[in-house]
N, C-alpha and C positions, 0 to 999 in steps of 0.2 A: 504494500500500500504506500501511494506518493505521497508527500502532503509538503503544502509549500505556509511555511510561516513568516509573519510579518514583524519586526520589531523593531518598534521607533525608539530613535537617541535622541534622550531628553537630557535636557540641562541639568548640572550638577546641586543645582542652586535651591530652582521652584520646580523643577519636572515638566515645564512644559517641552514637546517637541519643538527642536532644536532642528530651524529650517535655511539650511545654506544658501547664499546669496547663490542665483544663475550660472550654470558655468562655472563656478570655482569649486575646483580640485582641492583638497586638503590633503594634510602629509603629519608624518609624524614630528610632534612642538610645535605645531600650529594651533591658535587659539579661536575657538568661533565664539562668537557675541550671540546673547540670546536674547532674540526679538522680542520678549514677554519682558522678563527683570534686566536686562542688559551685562548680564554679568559675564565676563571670560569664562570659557570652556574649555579644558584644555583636550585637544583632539584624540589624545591617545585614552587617557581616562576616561568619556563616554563610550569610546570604541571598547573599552574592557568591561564596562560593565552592561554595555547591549549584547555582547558575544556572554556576559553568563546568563545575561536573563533568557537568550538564544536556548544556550543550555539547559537551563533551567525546563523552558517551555517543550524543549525536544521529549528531555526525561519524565518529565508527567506525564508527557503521552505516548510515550511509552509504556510507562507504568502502568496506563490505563487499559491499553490496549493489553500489554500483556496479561494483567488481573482476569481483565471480560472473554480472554481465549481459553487460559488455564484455572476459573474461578475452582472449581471442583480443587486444584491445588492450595489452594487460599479458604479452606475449611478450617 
């Protein structure tokens, strides 16, 4: 089974989604400005914690899916 997940990178600050200007490429020590509180993001630390909530997101559905195939195991 495919399944394609979506997870937005929000500000370290207030959470809101964190929306890059047009066309600009970001790199690692780059800081993006967040359109909501204005506050520096630093690029590599919202990219680290969207990739666990990524994780995150994958392994509960995982879990899920594996519980609901082998419930009879989960007795």
């Amino acid at each position: 089974m495919e399944s394609n997940y979506t997870i937005t990178v929000t500000c370290l600050f207030c959470e809101a989604a964190l929306k890059p200007e047009k066309e600009k490429e970001f790199k690692s020590g780059d800081l993006i400005k967040c359109s909501e509180c204005g506050e520096m993001n630093d690029y590599d630390a919202v990219l680290d914690i969207a990739k666990e909530k990524g994780i995150k997101v994958v392994k509960d559905e995982f879990e899920k899916e594996i519980k609901a195939k082998f419930k009879w195991l989960f007795k």
